[in-house]
KEKOL-885040 format. One record per residue (C-alpha): z negated, y negated, x negated; chain; residue number from 1. Coordinates in steps of 0.02 Angstrom, whole numbers, plus 50000, padded with zeros to 5 digits. Example, Ala and Ser with C-alpha at 12.3 -4.5 7.8 and 13.67 -1.06 7.14 Angstrom:
- z:y:x:c:k
- 49610:50225:49385:A:1
- 49643:50053:49316:A:2
This chain:
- z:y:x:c:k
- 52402:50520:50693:A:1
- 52303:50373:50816:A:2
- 52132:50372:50807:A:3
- 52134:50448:50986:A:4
- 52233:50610:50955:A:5
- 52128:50622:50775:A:6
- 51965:50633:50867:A:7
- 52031:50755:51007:A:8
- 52092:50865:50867:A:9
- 51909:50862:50791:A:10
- 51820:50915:50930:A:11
- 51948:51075:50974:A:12
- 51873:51184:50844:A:13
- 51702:51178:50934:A:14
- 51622:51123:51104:A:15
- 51471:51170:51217:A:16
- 51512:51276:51361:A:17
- 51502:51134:51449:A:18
- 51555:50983:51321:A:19
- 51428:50833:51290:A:20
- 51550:50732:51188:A:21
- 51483:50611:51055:A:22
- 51554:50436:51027:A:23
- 51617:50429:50850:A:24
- 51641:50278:50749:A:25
- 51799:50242:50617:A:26
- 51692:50294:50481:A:27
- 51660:50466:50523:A:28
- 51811:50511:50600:A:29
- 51892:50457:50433:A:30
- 51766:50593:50339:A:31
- 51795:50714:50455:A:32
- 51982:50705:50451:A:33
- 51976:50752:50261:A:34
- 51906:50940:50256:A:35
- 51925:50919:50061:A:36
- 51796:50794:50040:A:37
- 51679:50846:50189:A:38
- 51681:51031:50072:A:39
- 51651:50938:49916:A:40
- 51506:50833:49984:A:41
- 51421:51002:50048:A:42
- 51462:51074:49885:A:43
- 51385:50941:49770:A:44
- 51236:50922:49881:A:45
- 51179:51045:49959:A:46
- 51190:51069:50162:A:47
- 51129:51013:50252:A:48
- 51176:50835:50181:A:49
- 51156:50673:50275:A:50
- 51282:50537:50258:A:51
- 51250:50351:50306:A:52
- 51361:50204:50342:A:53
- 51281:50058:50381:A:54
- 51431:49957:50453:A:55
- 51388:49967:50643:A:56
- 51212:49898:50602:A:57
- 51244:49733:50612:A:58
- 51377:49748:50776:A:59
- 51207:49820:50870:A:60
- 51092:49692:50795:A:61
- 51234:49551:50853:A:62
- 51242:49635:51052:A:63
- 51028:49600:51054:A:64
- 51043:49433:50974:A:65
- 51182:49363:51060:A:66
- 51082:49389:51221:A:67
- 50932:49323:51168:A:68
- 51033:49162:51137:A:69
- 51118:49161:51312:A:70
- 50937:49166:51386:A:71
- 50866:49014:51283:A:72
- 50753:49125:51188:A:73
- 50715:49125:51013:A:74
- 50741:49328:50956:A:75
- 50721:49412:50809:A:76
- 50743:49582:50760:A:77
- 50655:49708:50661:A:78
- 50726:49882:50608:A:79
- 50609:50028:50631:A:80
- 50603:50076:50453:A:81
- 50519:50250:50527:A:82
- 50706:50290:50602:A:83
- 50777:50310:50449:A:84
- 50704:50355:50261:A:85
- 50841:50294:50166:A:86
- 50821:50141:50042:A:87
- 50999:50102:50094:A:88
- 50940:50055:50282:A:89
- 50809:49900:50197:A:90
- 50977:49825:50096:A:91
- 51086:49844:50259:A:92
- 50935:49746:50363:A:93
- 50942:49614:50225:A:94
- 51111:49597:50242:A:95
- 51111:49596:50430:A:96
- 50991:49469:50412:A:97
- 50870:49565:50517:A:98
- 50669:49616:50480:A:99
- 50593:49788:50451:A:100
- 50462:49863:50534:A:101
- 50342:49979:50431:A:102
- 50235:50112:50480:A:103
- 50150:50174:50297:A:104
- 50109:50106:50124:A:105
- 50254:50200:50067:A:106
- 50388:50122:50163:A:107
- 50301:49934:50150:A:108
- 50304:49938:49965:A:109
- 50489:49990:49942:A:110
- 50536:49838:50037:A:111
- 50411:49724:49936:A:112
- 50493:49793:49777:A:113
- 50684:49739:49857:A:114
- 50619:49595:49889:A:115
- 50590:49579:50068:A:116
- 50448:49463:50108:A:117
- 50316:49428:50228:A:118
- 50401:49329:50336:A:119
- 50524:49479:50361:A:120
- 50423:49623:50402:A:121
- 50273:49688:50524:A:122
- 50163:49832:50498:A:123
- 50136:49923:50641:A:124
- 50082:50096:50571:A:125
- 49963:50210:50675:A:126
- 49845:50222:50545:A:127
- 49796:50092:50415:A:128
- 49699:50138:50280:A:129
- 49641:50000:50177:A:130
- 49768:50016:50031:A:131
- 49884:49945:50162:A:132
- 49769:49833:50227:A:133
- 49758:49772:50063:A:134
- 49915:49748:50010:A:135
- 49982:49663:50207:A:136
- 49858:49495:50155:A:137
- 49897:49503:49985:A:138
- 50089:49487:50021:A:139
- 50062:49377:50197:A:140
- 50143:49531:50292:A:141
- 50070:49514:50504:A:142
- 49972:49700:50532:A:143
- 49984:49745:50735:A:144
- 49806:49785:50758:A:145
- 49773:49928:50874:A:146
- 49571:49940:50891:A:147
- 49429:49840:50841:A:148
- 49380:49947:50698:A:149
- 49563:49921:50611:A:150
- 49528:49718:50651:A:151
- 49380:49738:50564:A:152
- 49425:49834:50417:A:153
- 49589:49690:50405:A:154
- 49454:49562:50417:A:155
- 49348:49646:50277:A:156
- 49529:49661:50171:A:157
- 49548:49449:50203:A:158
- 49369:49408:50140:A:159
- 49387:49527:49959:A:160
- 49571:49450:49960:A:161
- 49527:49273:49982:A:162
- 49678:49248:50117:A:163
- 49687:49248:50284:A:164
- 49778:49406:50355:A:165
- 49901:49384:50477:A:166
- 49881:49467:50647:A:167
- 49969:49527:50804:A:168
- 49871:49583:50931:A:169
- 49930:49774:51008:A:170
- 49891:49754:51194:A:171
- 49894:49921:51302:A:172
- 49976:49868:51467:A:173
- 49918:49892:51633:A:174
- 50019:49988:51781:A:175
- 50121:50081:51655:A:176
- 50078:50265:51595:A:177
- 49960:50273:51505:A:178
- 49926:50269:51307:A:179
- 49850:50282:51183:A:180
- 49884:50131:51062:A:181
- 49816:49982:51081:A:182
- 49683:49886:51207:A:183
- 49687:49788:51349:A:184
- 49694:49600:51340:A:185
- 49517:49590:51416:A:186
- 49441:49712:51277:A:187
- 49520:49604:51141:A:188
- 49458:49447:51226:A:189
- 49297:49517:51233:A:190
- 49285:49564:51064:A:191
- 49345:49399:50993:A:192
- 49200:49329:51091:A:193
- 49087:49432:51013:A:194
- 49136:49432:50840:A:195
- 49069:49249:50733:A:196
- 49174:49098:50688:A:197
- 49150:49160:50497:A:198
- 49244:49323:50564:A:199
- 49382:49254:50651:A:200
- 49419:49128:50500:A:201
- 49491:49258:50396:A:202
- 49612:49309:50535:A:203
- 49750:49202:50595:A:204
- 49809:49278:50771:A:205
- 49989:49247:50785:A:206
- 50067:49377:50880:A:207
- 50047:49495:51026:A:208
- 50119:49674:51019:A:209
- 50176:49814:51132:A:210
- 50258:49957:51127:A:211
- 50274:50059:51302:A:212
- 50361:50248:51306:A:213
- 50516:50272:51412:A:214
- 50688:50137:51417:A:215
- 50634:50058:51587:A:216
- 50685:49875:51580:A:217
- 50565:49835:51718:A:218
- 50431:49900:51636:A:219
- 50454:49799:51476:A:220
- 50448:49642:51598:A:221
- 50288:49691:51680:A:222
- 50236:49700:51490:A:223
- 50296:49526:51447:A:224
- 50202:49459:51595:A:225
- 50049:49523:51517:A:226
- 50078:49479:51387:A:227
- 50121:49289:51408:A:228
- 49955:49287:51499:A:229
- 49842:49341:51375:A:230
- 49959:49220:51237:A:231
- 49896:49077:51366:A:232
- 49717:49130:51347:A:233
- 49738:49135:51164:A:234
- 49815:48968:51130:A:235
- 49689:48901:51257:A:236
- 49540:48977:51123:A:237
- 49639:48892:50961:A:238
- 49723:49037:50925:A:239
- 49895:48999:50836:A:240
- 50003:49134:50931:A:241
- 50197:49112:50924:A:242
- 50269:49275:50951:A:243
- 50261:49417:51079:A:244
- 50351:49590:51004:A:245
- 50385:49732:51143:A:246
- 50426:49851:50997:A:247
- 50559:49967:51026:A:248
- 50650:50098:51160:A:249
- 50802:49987:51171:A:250
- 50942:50113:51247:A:251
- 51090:50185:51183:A:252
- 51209:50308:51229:A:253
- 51260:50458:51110:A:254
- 51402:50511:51230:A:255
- 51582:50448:51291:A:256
- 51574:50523:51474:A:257
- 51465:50518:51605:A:258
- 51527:50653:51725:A:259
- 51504:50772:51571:A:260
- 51295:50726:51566:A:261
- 51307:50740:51774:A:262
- 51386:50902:51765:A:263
- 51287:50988:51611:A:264
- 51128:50961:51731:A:265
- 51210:51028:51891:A:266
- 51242:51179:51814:A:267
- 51100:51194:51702:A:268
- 51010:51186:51878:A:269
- 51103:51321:51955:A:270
- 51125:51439:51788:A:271
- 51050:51601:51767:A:272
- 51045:51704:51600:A:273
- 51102:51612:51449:A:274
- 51277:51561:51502:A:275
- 51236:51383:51469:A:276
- 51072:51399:51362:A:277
- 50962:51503:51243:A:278
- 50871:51636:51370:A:279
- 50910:51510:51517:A:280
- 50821:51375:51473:A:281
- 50810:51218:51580:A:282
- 50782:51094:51448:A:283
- 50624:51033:51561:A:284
- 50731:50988:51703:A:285
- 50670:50902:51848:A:286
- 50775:50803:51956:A:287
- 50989:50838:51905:A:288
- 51025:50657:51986:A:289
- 50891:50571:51874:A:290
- 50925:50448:51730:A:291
- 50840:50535:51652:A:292
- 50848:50731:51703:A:293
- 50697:50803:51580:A:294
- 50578:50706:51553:A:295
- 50554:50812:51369:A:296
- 50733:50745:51316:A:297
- 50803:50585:51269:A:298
- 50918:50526:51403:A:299
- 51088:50570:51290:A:300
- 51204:50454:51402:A:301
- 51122:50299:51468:A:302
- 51222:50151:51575:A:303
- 51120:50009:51549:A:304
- 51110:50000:51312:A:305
- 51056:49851:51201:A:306
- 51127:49692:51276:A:307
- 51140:49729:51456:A:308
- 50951:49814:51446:A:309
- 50880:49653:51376:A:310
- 50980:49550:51491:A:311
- 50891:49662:51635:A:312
- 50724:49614:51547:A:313
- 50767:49441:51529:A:314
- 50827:49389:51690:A:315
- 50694:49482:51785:A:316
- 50568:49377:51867:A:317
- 50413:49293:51817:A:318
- 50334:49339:51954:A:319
- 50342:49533:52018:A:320
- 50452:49528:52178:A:321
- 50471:49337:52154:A:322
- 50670:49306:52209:A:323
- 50734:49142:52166:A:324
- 50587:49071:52038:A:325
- 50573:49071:51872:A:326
- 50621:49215:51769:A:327
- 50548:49303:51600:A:328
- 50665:49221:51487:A:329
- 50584:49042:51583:A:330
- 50411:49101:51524:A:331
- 50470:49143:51350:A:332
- 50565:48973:51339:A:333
- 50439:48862:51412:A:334
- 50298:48929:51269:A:335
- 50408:48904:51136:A:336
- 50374:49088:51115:A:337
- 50486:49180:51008:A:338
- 50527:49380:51064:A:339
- 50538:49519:50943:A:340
- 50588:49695:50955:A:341
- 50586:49831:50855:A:342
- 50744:49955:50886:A:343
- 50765:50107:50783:A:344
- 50893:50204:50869:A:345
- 50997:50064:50949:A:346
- 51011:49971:50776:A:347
- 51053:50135:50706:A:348
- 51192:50198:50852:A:349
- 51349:50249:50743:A:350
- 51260:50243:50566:A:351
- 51244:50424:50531:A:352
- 51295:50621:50522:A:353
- 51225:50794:50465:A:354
- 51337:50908:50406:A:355
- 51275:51102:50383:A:356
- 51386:51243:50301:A:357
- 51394:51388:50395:A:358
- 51299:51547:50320:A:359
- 51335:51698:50418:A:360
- 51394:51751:50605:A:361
- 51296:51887:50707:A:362
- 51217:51940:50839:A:363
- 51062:51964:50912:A:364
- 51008:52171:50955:A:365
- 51048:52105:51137:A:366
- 51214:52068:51092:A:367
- 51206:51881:51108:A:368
- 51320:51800:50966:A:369
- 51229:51688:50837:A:370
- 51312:51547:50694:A:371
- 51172:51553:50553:A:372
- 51184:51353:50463:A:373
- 51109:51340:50298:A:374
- 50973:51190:50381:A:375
- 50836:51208:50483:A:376
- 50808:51136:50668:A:377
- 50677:50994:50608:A:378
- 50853:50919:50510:A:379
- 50910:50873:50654:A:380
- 50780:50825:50806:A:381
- 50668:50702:50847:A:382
- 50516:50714:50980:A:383
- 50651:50757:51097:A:384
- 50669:50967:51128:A:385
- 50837:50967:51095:A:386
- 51013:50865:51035:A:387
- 51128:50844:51180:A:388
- 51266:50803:51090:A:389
- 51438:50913:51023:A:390
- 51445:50960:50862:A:391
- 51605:50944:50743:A:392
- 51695:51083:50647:A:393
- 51779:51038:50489:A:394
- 51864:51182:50414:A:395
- 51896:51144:50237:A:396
- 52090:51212:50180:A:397
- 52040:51360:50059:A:398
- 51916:51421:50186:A:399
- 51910:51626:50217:A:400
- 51971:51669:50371:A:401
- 51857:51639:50523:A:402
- 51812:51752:50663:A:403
- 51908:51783:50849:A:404
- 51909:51667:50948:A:405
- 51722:51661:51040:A:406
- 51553:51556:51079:A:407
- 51373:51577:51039:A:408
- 51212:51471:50974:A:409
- 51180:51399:50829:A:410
- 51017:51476:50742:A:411
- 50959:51408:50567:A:412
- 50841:51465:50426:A:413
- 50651:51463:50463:A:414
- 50573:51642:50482:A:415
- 50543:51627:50676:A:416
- 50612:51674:50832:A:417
- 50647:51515:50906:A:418
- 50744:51437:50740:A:419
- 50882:51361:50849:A:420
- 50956:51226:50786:A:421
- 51056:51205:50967:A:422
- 50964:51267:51113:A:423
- 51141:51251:51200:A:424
- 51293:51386:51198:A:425
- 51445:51336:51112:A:426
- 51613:51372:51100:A:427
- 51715:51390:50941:A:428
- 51921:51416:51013:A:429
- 51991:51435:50845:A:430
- 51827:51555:50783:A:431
- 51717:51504:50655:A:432
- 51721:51547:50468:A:433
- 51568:51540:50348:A:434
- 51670:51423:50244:A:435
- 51658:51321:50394:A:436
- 51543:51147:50384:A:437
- 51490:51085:50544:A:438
- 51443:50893:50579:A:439
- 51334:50828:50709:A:440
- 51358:50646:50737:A:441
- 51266:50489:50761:A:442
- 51101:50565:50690:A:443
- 51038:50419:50581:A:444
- 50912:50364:50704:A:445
- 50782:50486:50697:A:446
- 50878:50637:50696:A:447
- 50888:50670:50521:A:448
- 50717:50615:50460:A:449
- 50575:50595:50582:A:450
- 50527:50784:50595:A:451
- 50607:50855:50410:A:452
- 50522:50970:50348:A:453
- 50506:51069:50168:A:454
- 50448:51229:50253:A:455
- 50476:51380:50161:A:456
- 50517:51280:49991:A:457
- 50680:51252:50063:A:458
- 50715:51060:49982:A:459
- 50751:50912:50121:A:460
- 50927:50872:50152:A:461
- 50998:50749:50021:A:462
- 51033:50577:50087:A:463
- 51223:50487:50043:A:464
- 51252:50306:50088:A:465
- 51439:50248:50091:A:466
- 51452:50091:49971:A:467
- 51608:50028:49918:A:468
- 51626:50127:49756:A:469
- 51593:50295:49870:A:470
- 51450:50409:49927:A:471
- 51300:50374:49828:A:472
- 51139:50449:49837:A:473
- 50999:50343:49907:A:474
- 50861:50309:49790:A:475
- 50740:50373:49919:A:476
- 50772:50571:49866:A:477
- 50697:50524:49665:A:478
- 50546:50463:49783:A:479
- 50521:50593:49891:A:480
- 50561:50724:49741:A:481
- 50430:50622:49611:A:482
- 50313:50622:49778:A:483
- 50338:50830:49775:A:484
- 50294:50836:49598:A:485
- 50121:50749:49615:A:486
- 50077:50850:49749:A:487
- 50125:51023:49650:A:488
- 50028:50943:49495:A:489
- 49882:50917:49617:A:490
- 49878:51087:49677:A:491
């Protein structure tokens, strides 16, 4: 069977009413097509069960790069460690050649202890406490500083240390929404000024930082004008700066068709009742015809992903409405200024999948039909309110037999109302069994571990990375079950 008719007979045993189909890569049609070992995997592990293959990493991290390069611009890549839990995704980014960003103590001292140095990682958690402090100038690791009183406390971790800690400034941007990390390049100037030469010793400024909300490439370049401006006023001061990082929001697109996004909002905008969704809702829907319809959802299919975004970013010009001048990569490239990013999702595009067992089949007292999963909905969602993308039915060979033919909503096992995994109807043509495992792709950015939770004592989903002698467990579950333990013992 081609690879084409193999993933056409996959998605048959279960679409949404209207179909959001995912783009699937070789891997994980090659799982899915053998029900015996999808079964066994659930079986040995527990569903739900993630399972990660690290191949298409360094494909994405090549489309960024090899734009970067075509520009004239010294770029380097970081993965956003906070995308994805497992151990597995530091050794990939080694591999790949490729940095880690860091966002706890946690996640910066499993990649100390592989071996990743400073050189190779940034912390840019929310919240620093001073064990991390602590440990970013002992091990030479650059800390994106988002207030004064986090500068100060790095400052006061330099002078105990006796080294000087390495520093990115995070600069909130101007005309962009607003937010809440980071301060404007005249607040940071201004508090340079004020701090004493004794002070600023034991920091060594050598980055700026950003990180806006949203995937608009035109923002990003009113960022990097900032940006370059305040690096100008910083090397003019004696300040060592070589690097500007914009963070991440690099696009990607979970699905293979357009028309299919265009026509699940046209309807959604005309439905009533829950023909389409759970008790008719509208997902947040705004504008049908916009990129990005909801502005509570990630934009599922996006035109413009990786390469092509940064190219828009790139070639934009140094100047706002400037035609014919210099451009953002010029700025970049006359500084000698190299440009970072820190993608979690587009890095991650094609590296992962859930896969759930089905429980039971019902219905609600209103008669509307309901596929219990043994997971809950924090297994698979990030900040977004819901995942617009089809789910897979594997039916494994000895299963029992399923159900009529029929559609309903996926519903999962915390003790509350609103427990959907899917907030969208589906429909299952062949019926559904509870021997039945379903898989929902591409969820190893985010999906899987940004919002798990351990409510109700129900354990987190184990976490499988393909390797050449099989499906191994990552060694991130004996941390997160040894972290469990001490907190029990505490209690």
């Amino acid at each position: 069977m081609t690879p084409k008719h193999r993933t056409a007979d996959l998605r048959a045993r279960c679409r949404g009413v209207l179909p959001l189909d995912a783009r699937l890569e070789e891997w994980a049609v090659d799982l899915l097509s053998d029900p015996t070992q999808v079964a066994d995997l659930v079986s040995r592990h527990g569903s739900p069960v993630n399972v990660l293959d690290f191949t298409p990493l360094a494909r994405n991290a090549s489309e960024l790069l090899q734009v970067g390069h075509a520009h004239g611009v010294q770029t380097r890549l970081f993965v956003a460690r906070k995308a994805n839990k497992a151990i597995g995704l530091v050794r990939a980014a080694r591999e790949a050649h490729l940095g880690v960003d860091v966002a706890s103590l946690g996640e910066l001292t499993q990649c100390l202890d592989l071996g990743v140095t400073g050189e190779d990682l940034v912390v840019t958690a929310a919240v620093k406490g001073m064990a991390l402090l602590d440990t970013c100038v002992a091990h030479d690791v650059p800390v994106s500083v988002d207030n004064l009183d986090e500068f100060d406390d790095l400052v006061d971790a330099a002078r105990r240390g006796r080294r000087v800690a390495r520093v990115a400034l995070r600069l909130s941007v101007e005309d962009v929404a607003p937010t809440r990390f980071g301060l404007s390049g005249e607040r940071w100037l201004e508090a340079l000024a004020e701090r004493d030469r004794s002070t600023q010793q034991w920091a060594r400024i050598e980055g700026v930082h950003f990180h806006l909300n949203g995937y608009d490439p035109a923002e990003r370049a009113t960022g990097l004008r900032e940006a370059v401006g305040l690096v100008d006023t910083l090397r003019a001061a004696g300040h060592p700066v070589r690097w500007i990082d914009i963070g991440g929001g690099v696009p990607m697109s979970y699905l293979v068709d357009e028309r299919q996004w265009r026509t699940f909002w046209r309807r959604v905008a005309q439905a009533e009742g829950d023909e389409i969704t759970w008790r008719g809702d509208r997902l947040g829907l705004l504008d049908p015809s916009a990129p990005r319809p909801s502005p509570t959802l990630y934009p599922y299919w996006q035109r413009e992903v990786r390469g092509q975004w940064l190219h828009r970013v790139l070639e934009a010009p140094a100047v706002p409405g400037d035609v014919g001048g210099d451009t953002i990569a010029d700025l970049l490239r006359d500084r000698t200024l190299e440009l970072r990013l820190e993608p979690g999702r587009a890095l991650l595009d094609g590296c992962g999948m859930t896969l759930a067992a089905v429980a039971a089949r019902k219905e609600t007292n209103d008669g509307t039909p309901l596929v219990v999963l043994h997971m809950n909905r924090t297994q698979v969602r990030s900040t977004s309110a819901d995942f617009l993308v089809d789910p897979l039915l594997v039916r494994p060979p000895d299963a029992r037999p399923a159900a009529q033919p029929g559609d309903g909503f996926l519903v999962g096992a915390y003790c509350v109302e609103e427990e959907l995994i899917l907030r969208r109807r589906l429909t299952f043509p062949d019926g559904v069994s509870r021997d039945d495992v379903l898989a929902f792709p591409n969820t190893g950015g985010y999906l899987m571990h940004i919002l798990e939770s351990a409510s109700h004592q129900l354990p987190l989903a184990a976490t499988l990375v393909h390797t050449a002698g099989g499906w191994e467990r990552d060694p991130i579950d004996a941390v997160s079950t040894a972290r469990s333990g001490v907190a029990e013992a505490a209690l």
